[in-house]
C-alpha positions in Angstrom: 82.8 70.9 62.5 79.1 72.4 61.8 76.5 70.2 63.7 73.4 70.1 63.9 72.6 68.5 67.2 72.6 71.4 69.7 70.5 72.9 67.0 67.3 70.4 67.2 66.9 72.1 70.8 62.9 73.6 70.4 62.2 71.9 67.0 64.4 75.2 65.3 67.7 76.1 67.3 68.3 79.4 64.8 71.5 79.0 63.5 76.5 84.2 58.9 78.3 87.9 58.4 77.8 90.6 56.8 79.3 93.5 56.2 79.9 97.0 55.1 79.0 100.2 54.6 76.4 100.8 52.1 72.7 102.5 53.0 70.2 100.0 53.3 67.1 100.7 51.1 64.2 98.6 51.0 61.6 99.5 47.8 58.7 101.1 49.4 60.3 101.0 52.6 62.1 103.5 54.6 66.1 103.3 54.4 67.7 102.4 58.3 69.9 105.6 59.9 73.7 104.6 59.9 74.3 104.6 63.5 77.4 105.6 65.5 79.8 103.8 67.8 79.5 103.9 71.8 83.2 102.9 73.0 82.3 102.9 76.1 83.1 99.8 78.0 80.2 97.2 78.0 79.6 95.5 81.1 80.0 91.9 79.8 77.5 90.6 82.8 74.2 92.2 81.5 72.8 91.0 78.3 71.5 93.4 76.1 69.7 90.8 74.2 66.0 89.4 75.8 63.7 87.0 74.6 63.3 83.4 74.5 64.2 83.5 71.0 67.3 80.5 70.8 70.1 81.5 67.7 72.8 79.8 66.1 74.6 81.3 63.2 72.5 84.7 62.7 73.1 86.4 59.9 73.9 89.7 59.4 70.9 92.2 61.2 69.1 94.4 58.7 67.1 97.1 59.0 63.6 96.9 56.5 61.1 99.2 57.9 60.2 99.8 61.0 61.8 96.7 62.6 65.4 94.4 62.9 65.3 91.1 60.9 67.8 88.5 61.7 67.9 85.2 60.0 69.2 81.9 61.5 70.5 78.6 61.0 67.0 76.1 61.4 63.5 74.3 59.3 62.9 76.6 56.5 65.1 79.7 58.0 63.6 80.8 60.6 63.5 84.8 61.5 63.1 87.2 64.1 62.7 90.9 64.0 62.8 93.9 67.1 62.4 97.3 67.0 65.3 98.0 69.2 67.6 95.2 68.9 66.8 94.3 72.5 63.4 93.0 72.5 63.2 89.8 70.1 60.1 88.1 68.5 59.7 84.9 66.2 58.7 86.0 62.7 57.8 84.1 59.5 60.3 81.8 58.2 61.5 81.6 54.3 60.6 78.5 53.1 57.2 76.5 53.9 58.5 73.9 51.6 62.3 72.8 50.6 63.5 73.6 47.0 63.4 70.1 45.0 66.4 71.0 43.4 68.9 71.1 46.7 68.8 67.4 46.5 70.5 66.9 43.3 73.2 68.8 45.7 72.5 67.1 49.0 71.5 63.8 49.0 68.6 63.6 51.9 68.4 66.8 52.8 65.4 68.0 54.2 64.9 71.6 56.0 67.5 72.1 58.1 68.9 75.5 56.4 72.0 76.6 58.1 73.7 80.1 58.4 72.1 82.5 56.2 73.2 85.6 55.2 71.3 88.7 54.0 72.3 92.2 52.4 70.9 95.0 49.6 71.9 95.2 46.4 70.2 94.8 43.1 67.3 96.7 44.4 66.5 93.6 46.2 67.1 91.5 49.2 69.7 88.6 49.1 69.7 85.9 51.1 72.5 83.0 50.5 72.2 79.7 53.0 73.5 77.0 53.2 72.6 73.2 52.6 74.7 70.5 54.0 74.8 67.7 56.6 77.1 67.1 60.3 80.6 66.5 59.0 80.2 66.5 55.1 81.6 68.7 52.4 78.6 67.7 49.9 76.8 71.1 50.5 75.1 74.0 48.4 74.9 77.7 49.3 71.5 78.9 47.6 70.0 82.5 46.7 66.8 83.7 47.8 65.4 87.1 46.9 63.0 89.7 48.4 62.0 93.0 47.1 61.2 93.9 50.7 60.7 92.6 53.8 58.0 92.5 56.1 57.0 91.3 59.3 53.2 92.5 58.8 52.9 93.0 55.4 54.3 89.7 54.2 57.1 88.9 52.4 57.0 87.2 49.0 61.0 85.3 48.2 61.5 83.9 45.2 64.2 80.7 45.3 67.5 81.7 42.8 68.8 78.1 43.2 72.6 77.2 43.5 75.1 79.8 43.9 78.2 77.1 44.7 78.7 73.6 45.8 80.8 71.1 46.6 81.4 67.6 47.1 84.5 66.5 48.4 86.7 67.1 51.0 89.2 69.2 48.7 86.8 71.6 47.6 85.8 74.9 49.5 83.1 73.6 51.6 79.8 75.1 50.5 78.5 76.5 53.7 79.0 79.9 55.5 78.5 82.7 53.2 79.4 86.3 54.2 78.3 89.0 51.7 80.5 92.3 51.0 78.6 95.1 49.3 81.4 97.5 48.6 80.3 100.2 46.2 79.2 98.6 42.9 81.4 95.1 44.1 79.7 92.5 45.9 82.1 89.7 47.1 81.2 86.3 49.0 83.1 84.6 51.2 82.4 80.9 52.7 83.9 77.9 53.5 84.6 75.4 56.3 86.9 72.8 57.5 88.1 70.9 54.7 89.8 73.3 52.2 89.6 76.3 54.2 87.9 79.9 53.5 87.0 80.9 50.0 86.5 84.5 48.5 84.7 85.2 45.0 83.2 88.3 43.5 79.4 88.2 42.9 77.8 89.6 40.0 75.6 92.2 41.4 72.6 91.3 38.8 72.6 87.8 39.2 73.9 87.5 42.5 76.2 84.2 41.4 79.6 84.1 41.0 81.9 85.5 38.7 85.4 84.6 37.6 87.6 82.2 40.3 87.5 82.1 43.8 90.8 82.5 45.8 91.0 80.7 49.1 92.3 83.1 51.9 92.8 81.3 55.2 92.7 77.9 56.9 92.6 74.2 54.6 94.3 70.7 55.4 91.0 70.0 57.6 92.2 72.6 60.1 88.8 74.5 62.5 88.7 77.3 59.9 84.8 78.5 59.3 82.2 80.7 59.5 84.1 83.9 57.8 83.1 87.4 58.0 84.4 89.9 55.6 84.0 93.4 56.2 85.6 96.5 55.1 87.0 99.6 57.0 89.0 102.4 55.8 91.4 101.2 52.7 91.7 97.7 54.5 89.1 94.6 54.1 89.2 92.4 57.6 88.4 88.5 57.5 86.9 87.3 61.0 87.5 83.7 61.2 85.9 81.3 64.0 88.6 78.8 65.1 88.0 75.7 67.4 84.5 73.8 67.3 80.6 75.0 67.8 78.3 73.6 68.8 78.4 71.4 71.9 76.6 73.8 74.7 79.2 75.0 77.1 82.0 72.5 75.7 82.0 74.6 72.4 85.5 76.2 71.7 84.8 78.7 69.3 86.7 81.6 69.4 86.8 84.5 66.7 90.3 86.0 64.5 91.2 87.9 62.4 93.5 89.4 59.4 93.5 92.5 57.1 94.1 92.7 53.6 94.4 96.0 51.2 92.4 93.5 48.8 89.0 91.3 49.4 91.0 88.2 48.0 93.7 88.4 50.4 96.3 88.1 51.3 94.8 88.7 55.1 98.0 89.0 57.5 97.5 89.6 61.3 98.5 91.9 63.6 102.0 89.7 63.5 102.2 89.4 59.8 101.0 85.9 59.7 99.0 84.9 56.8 95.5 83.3 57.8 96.9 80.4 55.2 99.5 80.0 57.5 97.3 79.3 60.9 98.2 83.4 61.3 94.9 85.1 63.1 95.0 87.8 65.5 92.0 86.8 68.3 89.2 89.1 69.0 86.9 87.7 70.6 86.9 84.5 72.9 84.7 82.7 75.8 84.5 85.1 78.8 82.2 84.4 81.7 78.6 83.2 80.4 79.6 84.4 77.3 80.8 80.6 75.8 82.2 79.9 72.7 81.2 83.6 70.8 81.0 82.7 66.6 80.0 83.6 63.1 80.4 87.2 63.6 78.5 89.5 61.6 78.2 93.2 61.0 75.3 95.6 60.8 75.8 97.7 57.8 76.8 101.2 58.0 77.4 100.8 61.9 79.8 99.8 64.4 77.6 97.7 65.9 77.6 93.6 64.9 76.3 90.0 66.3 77.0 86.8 67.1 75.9 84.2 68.6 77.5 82.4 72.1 76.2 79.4 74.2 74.6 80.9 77.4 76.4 79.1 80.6 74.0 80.8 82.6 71.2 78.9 80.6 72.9 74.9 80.1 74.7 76.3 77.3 71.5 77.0 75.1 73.0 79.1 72.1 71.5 82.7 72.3 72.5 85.9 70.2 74.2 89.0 71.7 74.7 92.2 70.1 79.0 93.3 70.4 80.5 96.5 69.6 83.6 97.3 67.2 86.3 99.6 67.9 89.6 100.5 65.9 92.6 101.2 67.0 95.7 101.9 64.2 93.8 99.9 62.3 92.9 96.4 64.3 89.9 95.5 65.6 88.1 94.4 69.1 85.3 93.3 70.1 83.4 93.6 73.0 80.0 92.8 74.9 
């Protein structure tokens, strides 16, 4: 389950998915260039991510400006930004100060955000994250807003408050968001152990929920979290990470996947599986320093996505990588 104690490494170990392919435009800044695919082979012993910027749970890389932003899992949701995805710096967090409402939803918390999740619609930036504690499904995913971001200029964010929550173990945990923009629909999908992986449509103006959510994959307390739902072509894809995070180089993560003609499922893998029925085609797993890859997410309009993994080469300190998608009658890999 989610932990936080790998995460306390450097005061803010950074701990999302997004998605699809819509333009990203930022107010008075300039939109980002969808990018195509390389398929050539990476060579999965270089990184092609430097800095001593630790990451756990990034969220899905947009492009504002000039620069990169990724958001993590850590005090007050920490950010980092790059120019060329390569070269990493600390940025500004979100919050200087924790919402007093989250604890009418969790009990203690203070400001440890986790997993964060970011994407354009509205004419405005979104950001969900999550508010929970190590092993507990009394959690909140919260909205906050931008109507740009900036590393140099500033960014004001104005808090939305509670998007979802839960408080037992038969509910959809609250944690985990993944934001689909697709067209005028924006879907969210979250959830953890517990009841397994919920899906629910978004109202684009309001950026909360509308009508039921439909869960898609995992429950019964099985290692189903940290979704990523995408589209390509007619088909939506669900990444799941199985196994645990979280423990340095004893972390089993692993990531799978199903497709669905329809964001609420039913997502079969490559066997015809159902992801409700512990189905899940793997496409991405630990591979020489590369330990434990998770929470998968997409950078819009490209076939490029990130993750983060826990660096064997570095006492399993969690670090984010940049992997590549490629398609092949329809299914998905993933590689470094």
């Amino acid at each position: 389950m989610k932990t936080i104690t790998s995460l306390v490494l450097l005061a803010v170990l950074l701990v999302g998915c997004q998605n699809e392919d819509t333009i990203i435009p930022s107010n008075d800044e300039t939109a980002a260039a969808a990018e195509t695919q390389n398929s050539q082979v990476k060579n999965i012993t270089a990184k092609t991510v430097s800095g001593n910027v630790p990451s756990h749970d990034p969220s899905t890389i947009i492009r504002s400006g000039v620069n990169y932003y990724v958001f993590t899992t850590g005090d007050n949701i920490p950010m980092t930004y790059s120019r060329d995805l390569i070269n990493w710096s600390w940025g500004t967090s979100v919050y200087t100060s924790t919402p007093s409402w989250i604890a009418g939803y969790v009990p203690g918390f203070t400001k440890n955000f986790w997993a964060p999740d970011v994407a354009w619609f509205n004419n405005r930036w979104n950001m969900y994250y999550s508010c929970s504690t190590f092993g507990s499904a009394t959690s909140v995913i919260g909205l906050v807003t931008a109507p740009s971001i900036s590393q140099s200029a500033g960014t004001t964010w104005t808090d939305r408050g509670v998007v979802v929550s839960s408080n037992s173990t038969s509910d959809v945990n609250a944690i985990d968001a993944s934001i689909l923009v697709d067209g005028s629909n924006v879907y969210m999908a979250y959830g953890s152990w517990h009841a397994g992986i919920g899906v629910v449509q978004i109202n684009p103006s309001t950026g909360k929920p509308t009508g039921t959510r439909t869960i898609v994959a995992g429950g019964n307390h099985a290692s189903w979290e940290a979704p990523c739902l995408i589209k390509e072509g007619s088909y939506y894809y669900m990444f799941v990470n199985r196994g645990s995070c979280c423990n340095g180089v004893n972390s089993t993560y692993y990531i799978v996947v199903g497709r669905s003609t329809s964001p609420f499922g039913p997502f079969t893998d490559k066997n015809g599986v159902n992801l409700r029925n512990g189905g899940g085609t793997t496409v991405l797993a630990s591979q020489g320093d590369y330990i434990g890859p998770g929470h998968l997410s997409r950078i819009t309009g490209t076939q490029k996505g990130a993750v983060h993994y826990y660096n064997k080469a570095d006492n399993g300190n969690p670090k984010l990588e940049i992997v590549y998608f490629t398609w092949s009658s329809g299914w998905p890999t993933l590689s470094y």
